[in-house]
Each structure stands twice: as structure tokens, then as C-alpha cells.
TIBASE-737332 format. One record per residue (C-alpha): residue in three letters; y, x, z. Coordinates in nm, 4 decimals. Each point is the difference from the previous one (the first is absolute). Layout:
    r         y         x         z
  Ala         Y         X         Z
...
This chain:
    r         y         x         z
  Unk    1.0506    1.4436   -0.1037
  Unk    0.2225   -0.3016    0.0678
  Unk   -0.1506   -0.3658   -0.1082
  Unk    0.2500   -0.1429   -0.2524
  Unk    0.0708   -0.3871   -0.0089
  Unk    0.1667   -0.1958   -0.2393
  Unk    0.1583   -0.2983    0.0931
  Unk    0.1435   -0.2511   -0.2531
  Unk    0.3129   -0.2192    0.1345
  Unk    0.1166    0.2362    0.1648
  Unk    0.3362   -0.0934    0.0372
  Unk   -0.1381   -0.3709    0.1636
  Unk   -0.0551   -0.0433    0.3976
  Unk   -0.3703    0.0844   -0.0394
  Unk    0.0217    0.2949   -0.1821
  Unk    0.2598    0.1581    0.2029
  Unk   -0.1631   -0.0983    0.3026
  Unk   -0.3553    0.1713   -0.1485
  Unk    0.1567    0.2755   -0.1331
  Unk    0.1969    0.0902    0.3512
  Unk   -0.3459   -0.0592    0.1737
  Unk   -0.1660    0.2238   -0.2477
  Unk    0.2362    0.2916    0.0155
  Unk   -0.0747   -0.0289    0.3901
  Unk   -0.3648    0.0430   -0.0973
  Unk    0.0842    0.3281   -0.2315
  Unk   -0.0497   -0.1383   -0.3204
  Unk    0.2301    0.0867   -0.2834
  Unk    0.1503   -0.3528   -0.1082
  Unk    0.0648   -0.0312   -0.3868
  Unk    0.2111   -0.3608   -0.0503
  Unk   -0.0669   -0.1491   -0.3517
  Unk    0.2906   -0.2420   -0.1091
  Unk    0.1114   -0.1491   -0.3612
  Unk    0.3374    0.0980    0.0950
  Unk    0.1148    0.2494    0.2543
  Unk    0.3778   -0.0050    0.1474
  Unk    0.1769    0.1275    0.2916
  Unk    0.0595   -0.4043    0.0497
  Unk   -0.3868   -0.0732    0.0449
  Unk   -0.0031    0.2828    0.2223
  Unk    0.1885   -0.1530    0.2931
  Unk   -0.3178   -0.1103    0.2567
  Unk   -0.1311    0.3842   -0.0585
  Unk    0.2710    0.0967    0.1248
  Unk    0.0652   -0.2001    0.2392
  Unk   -0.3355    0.1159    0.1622
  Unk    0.1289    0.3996   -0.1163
  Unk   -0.3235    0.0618   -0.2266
  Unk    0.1625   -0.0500   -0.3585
  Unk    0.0495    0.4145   -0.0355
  Unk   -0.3721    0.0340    0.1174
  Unk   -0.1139   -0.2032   -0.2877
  Unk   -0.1038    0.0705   -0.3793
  Unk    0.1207   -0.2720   -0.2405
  Unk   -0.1746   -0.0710   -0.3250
  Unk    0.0989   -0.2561   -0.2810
  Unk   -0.2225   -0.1851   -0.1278
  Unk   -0.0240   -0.1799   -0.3275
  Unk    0.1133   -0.3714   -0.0377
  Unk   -0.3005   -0.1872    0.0836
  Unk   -0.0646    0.1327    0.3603
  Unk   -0.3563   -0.0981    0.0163
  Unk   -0.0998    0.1759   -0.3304
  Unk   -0.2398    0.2519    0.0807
  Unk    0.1162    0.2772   -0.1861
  Unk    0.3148    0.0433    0.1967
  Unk   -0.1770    0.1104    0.2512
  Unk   -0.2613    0.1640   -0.1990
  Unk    0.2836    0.1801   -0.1013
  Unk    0.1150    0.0876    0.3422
  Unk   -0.2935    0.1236    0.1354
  Unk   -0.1074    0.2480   -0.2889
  Unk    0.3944    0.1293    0.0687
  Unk   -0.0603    0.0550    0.3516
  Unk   -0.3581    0.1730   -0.0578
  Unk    0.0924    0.2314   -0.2316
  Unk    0.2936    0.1401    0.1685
  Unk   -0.0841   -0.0558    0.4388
  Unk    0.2157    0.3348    0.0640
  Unk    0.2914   -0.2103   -0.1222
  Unk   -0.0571   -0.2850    0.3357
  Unk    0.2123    0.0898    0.2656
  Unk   -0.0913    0.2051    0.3065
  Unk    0.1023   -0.2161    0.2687
């Protein structure tokens, strides 16, 4: 099975970078944003890994734990949903 990263920011220079590195390395990339818009999306594309990608909103407060508490339990209880790539 593929190892799953989540990467917050990732619409920012690092996490586009660390997500395009990551897909490189196999990894199935889930990006974790407040808000998520085709504008944000414009340095994933850029590098042509936005359609690789698996976007997930998160609540307000982007460092509250149970957003991604939340996340997680999603992703675990359904891993036949991930893509194949």
C-alpha cells in the first residue's frame, strides 16, 4: 500500500514544492487548505501536479486538531476511495 501524506499550505511555495517531491517518491499527497479555489491552484499547476492531488477543507482555525483528526479517520475508513496512480 501507498504511504499517504498530508501537507497543510499547500497552495504556498513549500507545500507545492513538498508535495511535487513527494508524488516523485509515490506517496499519495492529500493538500489541507481553509479555502480551496482554482485561483490558489496556480503554482500546482504550474509544476502540472494539481490533478494528481486530493484537496481537503479544513475548518477555520487551521491548526485545530480536529480538522485533521477529521481527515484522517475519512481517509482510513474508506483507502479504496485514494486514487490509483
Amino acid at each position: 500500500m501507498k504511504k499517504v501524506a498530508l501537507i497543510t499550505g499547500i497552495f504556498g511555495q513549500d507545500g507545492a514544492y513538498l508535495a511535487e517531491f513527494l508524488l516523485t517518491k509515490n506517496y499519495i499527497v492529500i493538500g489541507a487548505s481553509k479555502k480551496i479555489n482554482n485561483k490558489k491552484k496556480w503554482r500546482l499547476k504550474k509544476l502540472n501536479i494539481h490533478k494528481k492531488l486530493i484537496y481537503e477543507k479544513t475548518m477555520k482555525n487551521l491548526l485545530f486538531f480536529c480538522s485533521y483528526k477529521y481527515i484522517v479517520k475519512k481517509i482510513a475508513r474508506n483507502p479504496n476511495k485514494l486514487p490509483k496512480i
